[in-house]
N, C-alpha and C positions, 0 to 999 in steps of 0.2 A: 504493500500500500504506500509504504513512505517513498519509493522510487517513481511510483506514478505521480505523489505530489510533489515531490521535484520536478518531474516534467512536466507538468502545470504550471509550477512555480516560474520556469523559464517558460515555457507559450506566453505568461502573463506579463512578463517581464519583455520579451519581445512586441505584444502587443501594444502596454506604453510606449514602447521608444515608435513603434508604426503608426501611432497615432499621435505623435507629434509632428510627426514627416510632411514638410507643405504641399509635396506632392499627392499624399493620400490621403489627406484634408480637401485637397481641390479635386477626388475624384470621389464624390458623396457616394457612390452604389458602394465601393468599397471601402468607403470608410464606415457607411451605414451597419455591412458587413460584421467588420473590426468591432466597431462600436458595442453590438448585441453579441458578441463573443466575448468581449471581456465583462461585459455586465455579467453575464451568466459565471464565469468565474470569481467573480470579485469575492462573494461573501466566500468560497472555499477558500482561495488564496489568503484574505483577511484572518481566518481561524488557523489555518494552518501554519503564519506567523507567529501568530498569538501561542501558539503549542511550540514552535520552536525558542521562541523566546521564554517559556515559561521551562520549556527545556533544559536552557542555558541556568537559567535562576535555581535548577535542583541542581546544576553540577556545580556553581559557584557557591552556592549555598554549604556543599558535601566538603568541599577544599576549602572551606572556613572553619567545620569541624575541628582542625587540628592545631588551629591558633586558640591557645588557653581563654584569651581577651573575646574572642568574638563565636564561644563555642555557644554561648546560651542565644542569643541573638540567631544564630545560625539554623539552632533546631528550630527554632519557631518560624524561620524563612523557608526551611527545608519542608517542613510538614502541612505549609501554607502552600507551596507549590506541588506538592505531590498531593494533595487533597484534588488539587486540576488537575493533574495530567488522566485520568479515568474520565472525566468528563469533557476534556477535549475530542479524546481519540474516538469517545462517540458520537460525539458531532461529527468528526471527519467523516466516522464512516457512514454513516445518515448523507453527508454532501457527496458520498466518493460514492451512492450507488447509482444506476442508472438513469437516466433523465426522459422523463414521458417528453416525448419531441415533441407532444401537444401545448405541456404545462404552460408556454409563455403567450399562449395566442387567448385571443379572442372567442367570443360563444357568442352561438346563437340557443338561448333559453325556451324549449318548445311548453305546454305549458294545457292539458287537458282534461274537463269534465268529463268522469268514466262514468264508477257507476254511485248512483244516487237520485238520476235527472238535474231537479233545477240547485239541491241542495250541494252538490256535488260541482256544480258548473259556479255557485257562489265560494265556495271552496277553494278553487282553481283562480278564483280574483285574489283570497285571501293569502295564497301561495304566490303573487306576482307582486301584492304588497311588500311582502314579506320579503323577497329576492330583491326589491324597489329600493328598500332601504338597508338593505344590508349592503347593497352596491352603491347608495351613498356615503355610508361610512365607510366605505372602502376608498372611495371618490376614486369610481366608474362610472362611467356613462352608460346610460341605460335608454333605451330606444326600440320603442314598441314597432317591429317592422309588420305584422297580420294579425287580424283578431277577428274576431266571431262571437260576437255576445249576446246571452238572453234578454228577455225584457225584465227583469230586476235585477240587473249590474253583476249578473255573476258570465263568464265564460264559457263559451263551447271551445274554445281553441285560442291561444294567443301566441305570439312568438317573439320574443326580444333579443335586440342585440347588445352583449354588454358588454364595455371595449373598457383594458384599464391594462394594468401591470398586475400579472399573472390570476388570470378570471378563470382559466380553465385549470389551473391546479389546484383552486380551494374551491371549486364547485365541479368537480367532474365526476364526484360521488352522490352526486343529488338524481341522477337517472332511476325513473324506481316508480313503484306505487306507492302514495303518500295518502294512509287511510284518517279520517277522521270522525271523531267520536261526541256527537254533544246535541241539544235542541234544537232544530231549524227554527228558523225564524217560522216558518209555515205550519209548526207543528202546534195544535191546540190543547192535545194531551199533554203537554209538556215529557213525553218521552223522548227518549235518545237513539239517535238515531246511527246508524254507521255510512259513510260514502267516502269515495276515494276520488282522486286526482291522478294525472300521470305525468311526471317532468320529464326531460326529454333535455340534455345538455349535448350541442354538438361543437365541435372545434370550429372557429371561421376558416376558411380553406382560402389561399393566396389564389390571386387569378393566373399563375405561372404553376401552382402545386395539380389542378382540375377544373378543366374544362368542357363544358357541354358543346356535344355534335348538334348545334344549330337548325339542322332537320331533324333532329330529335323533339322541338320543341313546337307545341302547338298555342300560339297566342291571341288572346280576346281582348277588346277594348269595351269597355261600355258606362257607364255614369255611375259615377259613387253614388250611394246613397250616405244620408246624417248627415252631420256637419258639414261646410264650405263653401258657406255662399252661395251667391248668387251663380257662382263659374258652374256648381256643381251641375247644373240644372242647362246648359248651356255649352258644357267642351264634356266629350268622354272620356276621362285622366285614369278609368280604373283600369289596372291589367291585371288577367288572369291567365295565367301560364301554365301549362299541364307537358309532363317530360311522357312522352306517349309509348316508350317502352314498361314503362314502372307505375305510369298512372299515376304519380306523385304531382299535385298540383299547391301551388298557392296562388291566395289572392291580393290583391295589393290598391289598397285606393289612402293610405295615410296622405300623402302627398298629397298637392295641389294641383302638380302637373304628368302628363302621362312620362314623360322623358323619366322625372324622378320617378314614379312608379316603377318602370321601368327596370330601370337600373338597381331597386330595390328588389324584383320583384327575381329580376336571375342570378343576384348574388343569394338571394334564401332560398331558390332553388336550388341550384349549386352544391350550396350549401347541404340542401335536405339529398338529394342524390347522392351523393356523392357519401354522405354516413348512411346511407343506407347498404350499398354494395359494402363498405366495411363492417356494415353490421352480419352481413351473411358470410363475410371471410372469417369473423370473428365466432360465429354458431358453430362453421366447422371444429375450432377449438376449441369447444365450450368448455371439454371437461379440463384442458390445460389452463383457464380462467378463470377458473372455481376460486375465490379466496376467500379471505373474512368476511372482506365489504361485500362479497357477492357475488352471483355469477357471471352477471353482467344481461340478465335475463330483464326486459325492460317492464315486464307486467310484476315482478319481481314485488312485492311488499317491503318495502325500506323504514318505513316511520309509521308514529300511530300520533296523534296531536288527539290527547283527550282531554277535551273542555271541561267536563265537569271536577274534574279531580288536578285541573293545570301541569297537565303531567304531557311530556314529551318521550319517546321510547325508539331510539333505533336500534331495528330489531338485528342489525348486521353484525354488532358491538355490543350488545346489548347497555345499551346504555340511556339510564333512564334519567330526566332533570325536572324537577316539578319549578318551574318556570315559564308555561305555555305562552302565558298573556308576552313575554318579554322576546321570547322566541318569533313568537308571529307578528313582532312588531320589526323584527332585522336584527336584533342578537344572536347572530348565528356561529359566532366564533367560537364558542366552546365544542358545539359538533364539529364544525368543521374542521378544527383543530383534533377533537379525537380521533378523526375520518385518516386525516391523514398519518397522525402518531401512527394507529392500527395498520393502515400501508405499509409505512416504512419498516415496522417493526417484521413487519411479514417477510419483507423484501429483503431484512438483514438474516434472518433464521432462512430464507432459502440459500443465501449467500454459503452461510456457515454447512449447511446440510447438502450444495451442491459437488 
């Protein structure tokens, strides 16, 4: 391990000196390159300093031992650094495992009323709330690109795009059945009721990574309905787009104008194609996929949000938090944060056992 962070150590150390170079400063594609290279390195390199220098502090520390004057001072320097050097070398190996080529992009958030009907599609708002604000306090950007809603503010379908520094590594375990348990608003017995949601997190895909065959693609224009004025009634800006191998369609009238529609409208297709075929490369492997978090099974039951008792449960970790009301409000970092501990720890015990 210590030889590969060395070699790190110098990639890193080369790419400071390439990124000061006036030469590959005035060629942005590759310094843009350079740039997200050494981002992605830094926090390893930054730790792995920190463990060499704390390194040095147990051996200067040990050759103080035998000077009379500076032995007591010494063990207390010695013992203070060798308390870190275990919680270093975990860290390292936590940065030193393998890196989801996904984790620094982008997502598109899919977001659906299963089963329940209308209590179940009010559910699915409540889950978009909830992702709404936890990607403000993340400070991401969050951008409803399709939706589809009943007539009392709950969801048949929504999709968002949430753009920030690293969206698909703390949410890429939210794919799942998300059941919930409590009163509807519609209910007069005052019983509790059970419905579920289904999230749906997909990576944004570069327009250089997947590209759609153009005659693949069958497109409609026709007039938004709701909101926008007076245009709405007047230009037809909505597009509907259906990929005619897959039958996977969305529709798109956010926008104002057809152009932006548009352009919205084949980047989420794109997008939805494009994890679909990964999703069937990935069924082949199902059983190599098996892990804590899951199988990666999308109808899969992941969480239970039950209202009457303020109790939260995912079922992957088992890990239960009676703090609902706080949870559905965009407190999401203590799951999220288990979500991934539970990964990594997995990741290091195959490590060990490979």
């Amino acid at each position: 391990m210590f030889d590969q962070l060395e070699s790190v150590l110098g990639r890193y150390e080369e790419l400071q000196e390439l990124l000061s170079d006036p030469e590959v400063v005035a060629d942005n594609a590759r310094y843009m390159v350079l740039m997200k290279e050494e981002g992605e390195l830094r926090e390893l390199v930054s730790v792995y300093q920190d463990y060499k220098a704390n390194e040095q502090a147990i051996a200067d520390a040990a050759e103080l031992l035998n000077d009379p004057e500076m032995a007591d001072l010494a063990k207390e320097e010695l013992a203070e650094a060798k308390a870190k050097k275990e919680p270093f070398e975990d860290r390292l190996k936590v940065l030193m495992l393998p890196k989801d080529p996904n984790d620094g992009k982008n997502i598109v958030l899919e977001i659906r009323g299963a089963a329940g009907g209308d209590e179940a599609q009010l559910f699915a708002a409540d889950l978009l709330n909830m992702y709404q604000h936890f990607s403000e306090s993340q400070g991401w950007k969050f951008e409803i690109m399709e939706s589809s809603m009943n007539d009392i503010g709950g969801f048949k379908e929504v999709s968002v795009l949430i753009s920030g520094a690293s969206v698909y590594s703390k949410l890429k375990f939210e794919s799942g059945a998300h059941r919930v348990q409590r009163v509807p608003v519609t209910e007069t017995q005052g019983r509790v009721h059970t419905s579920t949601a289904t999230v749906l997190v997909m990576p944004e895909i570069e327009e250089f990574d997947y590209k759609l065959d153009p005659t693949d693609i069958r497109t409609d224009i026709y007039h938004a309905s709701g909101a926008g004025g007076q245009n709405v009634n007047k230009v037809a800006t909505a597009v509907r787009m259906v990929h005619i191998p897959t039958g996977i369609k969305v529709e798109m009238q956010e926008e104002r104008t057809q152009i932006k529609n548009r352009e919205k409208a084949i980047k989420l297709l794109t997008i939805k194609v494009f994890d679909h075929f990964q999703q069937i490369e990935q069924d082949k492997n199902d059983a190599e996929r098996k892990s804590t978090i899951g199988t990666g099974d999308r109808s899969e039951r992941i969480r239970t949000y039950n209202y009457p008792q303020n109790r939260v449960t995912d079922h992957r970790i088992s890990l239960t938090i009676q703090k609902l009301d706080r949870i559905i409000a965009g407190e999401l970092d203590e799951i999220v944060d288990a979500l991934v501990l539970a990964d990594q720890t997995e990741n290091l015990a195959n490590l060990k056992n490979a």
